[in-house]
C-alpha positions as a Python dict, from the first residue, in 0.01 Angstrom:
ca = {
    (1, 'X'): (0, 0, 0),
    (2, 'X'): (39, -37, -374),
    (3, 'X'): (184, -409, -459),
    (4, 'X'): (194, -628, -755),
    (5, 'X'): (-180, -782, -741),
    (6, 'X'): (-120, -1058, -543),
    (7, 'X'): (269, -983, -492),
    (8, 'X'): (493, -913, -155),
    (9, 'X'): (781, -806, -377),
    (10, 'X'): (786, -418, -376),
    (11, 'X'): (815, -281, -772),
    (12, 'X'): (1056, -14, -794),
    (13, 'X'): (785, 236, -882),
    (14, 'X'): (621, 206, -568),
    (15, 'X'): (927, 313, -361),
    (16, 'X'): (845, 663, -284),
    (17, 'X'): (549, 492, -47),
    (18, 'X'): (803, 257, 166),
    (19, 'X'): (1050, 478, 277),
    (20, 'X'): (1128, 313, 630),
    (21, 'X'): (1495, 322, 672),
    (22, 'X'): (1799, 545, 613),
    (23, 'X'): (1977, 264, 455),
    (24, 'X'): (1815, 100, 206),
    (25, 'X'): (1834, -130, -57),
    (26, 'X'): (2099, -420, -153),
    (27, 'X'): (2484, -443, -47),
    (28, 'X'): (2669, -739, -164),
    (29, 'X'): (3011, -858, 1),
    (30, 'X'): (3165, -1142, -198),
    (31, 'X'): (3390, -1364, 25),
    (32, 'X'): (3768, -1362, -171),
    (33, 'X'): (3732, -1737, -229),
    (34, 'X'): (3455, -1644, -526),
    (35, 'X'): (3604, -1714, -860),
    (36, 'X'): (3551, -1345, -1088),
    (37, 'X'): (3338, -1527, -1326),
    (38, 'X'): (3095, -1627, -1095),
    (39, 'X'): (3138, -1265, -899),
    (40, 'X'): (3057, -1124, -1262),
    (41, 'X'): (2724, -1367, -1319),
    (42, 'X'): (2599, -1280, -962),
    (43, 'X'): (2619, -876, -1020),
    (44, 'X'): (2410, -938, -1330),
    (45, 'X'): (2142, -1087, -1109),
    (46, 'X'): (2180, -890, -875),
    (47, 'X'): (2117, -586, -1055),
    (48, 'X'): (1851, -749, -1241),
    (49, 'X'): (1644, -754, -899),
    (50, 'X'): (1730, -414, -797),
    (51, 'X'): (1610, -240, -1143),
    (52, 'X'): (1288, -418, -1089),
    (53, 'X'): (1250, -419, -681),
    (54, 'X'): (1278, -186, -414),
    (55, 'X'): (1427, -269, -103),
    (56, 'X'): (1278, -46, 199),
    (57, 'X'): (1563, -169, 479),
    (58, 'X'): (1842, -257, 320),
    (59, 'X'): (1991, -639, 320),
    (60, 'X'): (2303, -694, 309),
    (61, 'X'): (2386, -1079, 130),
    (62, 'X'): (2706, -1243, 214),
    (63, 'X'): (2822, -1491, -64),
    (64, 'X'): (3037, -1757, 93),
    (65, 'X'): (3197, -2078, -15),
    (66, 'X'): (3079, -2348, 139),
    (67, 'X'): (3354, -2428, 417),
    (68, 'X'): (3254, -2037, 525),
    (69, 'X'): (2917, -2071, 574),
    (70, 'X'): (2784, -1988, 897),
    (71, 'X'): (2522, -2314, 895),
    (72, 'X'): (2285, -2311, 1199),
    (73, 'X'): (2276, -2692, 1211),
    (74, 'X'): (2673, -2703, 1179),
    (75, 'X'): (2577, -2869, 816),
    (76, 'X'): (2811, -2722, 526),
    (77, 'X'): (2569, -2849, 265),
    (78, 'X'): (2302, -2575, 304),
    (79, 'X'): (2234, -2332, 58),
    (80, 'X'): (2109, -2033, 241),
    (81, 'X'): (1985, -1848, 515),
    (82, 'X'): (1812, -1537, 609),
    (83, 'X'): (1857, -1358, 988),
    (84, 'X'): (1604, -1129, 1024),
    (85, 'X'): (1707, -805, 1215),
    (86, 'X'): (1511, -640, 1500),
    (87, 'X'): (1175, -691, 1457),
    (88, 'X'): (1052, -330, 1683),
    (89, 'X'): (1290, -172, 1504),
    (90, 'X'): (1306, -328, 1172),
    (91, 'X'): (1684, -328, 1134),
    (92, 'X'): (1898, -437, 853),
    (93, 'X'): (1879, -813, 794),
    (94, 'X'): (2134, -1022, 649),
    (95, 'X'): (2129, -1329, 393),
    (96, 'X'): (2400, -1543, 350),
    (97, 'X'): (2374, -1748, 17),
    (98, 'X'): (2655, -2045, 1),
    (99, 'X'): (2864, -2044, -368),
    (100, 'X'): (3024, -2371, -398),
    (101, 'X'): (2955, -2400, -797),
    (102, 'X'): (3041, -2751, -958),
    (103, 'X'): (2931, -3013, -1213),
    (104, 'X'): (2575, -3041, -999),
    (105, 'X'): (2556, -2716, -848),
    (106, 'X'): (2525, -2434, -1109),
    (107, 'X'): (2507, -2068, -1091),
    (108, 'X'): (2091, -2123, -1159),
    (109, 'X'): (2091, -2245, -806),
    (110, 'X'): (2303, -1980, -631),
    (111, 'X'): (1999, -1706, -782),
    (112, 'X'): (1779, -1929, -694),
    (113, 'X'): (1879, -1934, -354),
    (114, 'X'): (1908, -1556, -318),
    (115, 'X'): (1524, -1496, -447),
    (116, 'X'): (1423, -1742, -217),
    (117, 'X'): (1597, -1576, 80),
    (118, 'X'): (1493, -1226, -43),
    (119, 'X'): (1155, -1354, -57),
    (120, 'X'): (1196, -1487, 301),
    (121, 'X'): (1291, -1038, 374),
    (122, 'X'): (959, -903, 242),
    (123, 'X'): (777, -1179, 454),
    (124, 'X'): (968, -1062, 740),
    (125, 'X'): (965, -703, 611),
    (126, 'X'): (565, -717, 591),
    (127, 'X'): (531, -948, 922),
    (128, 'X'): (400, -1225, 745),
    (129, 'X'): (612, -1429, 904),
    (130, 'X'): (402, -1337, 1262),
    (131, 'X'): (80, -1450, 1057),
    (132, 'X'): (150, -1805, 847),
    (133, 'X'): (209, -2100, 869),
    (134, 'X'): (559, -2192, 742),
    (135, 'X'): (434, -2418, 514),
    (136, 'X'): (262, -2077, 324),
    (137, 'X'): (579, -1878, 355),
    (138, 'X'): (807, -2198, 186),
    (139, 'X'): (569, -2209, -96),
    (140, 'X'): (518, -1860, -146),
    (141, 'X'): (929, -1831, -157),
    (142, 'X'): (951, -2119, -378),
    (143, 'X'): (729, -1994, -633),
    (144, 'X'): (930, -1634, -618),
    (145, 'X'): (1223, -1821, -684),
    (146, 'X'): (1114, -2015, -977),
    (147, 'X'): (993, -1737, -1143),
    (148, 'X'): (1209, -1448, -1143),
    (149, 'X'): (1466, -1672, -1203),
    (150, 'X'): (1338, -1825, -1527),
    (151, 'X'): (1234, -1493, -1567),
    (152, 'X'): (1604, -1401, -1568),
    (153, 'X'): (1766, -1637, -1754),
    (154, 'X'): (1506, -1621, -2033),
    (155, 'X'): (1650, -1266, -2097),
    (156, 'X'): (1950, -1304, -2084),
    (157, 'X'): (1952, -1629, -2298),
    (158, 'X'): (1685, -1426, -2534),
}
């Protein structure tokens, strides 16, 4: 398996050696409640992520407003969640990311919550998630997040 030294995240050179599924990579449904702008910002990202990273089964992310989400704990407040498909058969996951941008919750927060769930799919994707402790997995998605992320905005602020 060729990886980033030390990396989960699949570079996009390295695809040719993960070809697991017919359907792979990204698919993005925006709920009709996201404002164009934001719709606009979030294709950036997400095409930011796809030009680096390969996807082997593809994952499809549902951006919802907040009175949409699908919340396991029935909370609206929550920012995110993954549901991992099949695990003998490895089928397509889904991520559902919650939009509700305001004066204290930015755009910044919405990638951030989409790395961090996306990180949460190559755990799954490379049964990690069989094999740690969920303490590992948190920080190892936490430290995904914070860097592509700045990573990100430092270009496109550059």
């Amino acid at each position: 398996m060729k990886l980033k030294k030390g990396g989960i995240w699949i570079n996009y050179e390295y695809k040719k050696d993960y070809q697991d599924s017919s359907q792979k990579g990204l698919r993005v449904i925006y709920s009709k409640k996201i404002d164009n702008e934001c719709i606009g910002n979030l294709k950036k990202f997400i095409n930011f992520l796809r030009r680096r990273y390969y996807f082997p089964i593809r994952c499809n992310i549902y951006i919802r407003k907040v009175d949409d989400f699908p919340s396991l704990t029935g909370i609206k407040t929550t920012k995110g969640i993954f549901l991992f498909g099949d695990e003998e058969q490895k089928k397509l996951p889904s991520i559902y990311v919650a939009c509700n941008l305001s004066s204290n919750w930015e755009i910044e927060d919405v990638y951030y919550s989409i790395v961090k769930l996306l990180t949460y799919y190559y755990q799954w994707y490379f049964f990690e998630d069989n094999s740690r402790s969920n303490k590992s997995l948190e920080l190892e998605a936490t430290k995904y997040a914070n860097y592509l992320v700045e990573e990100y905005l430092s270009m496109i602020n550059f």
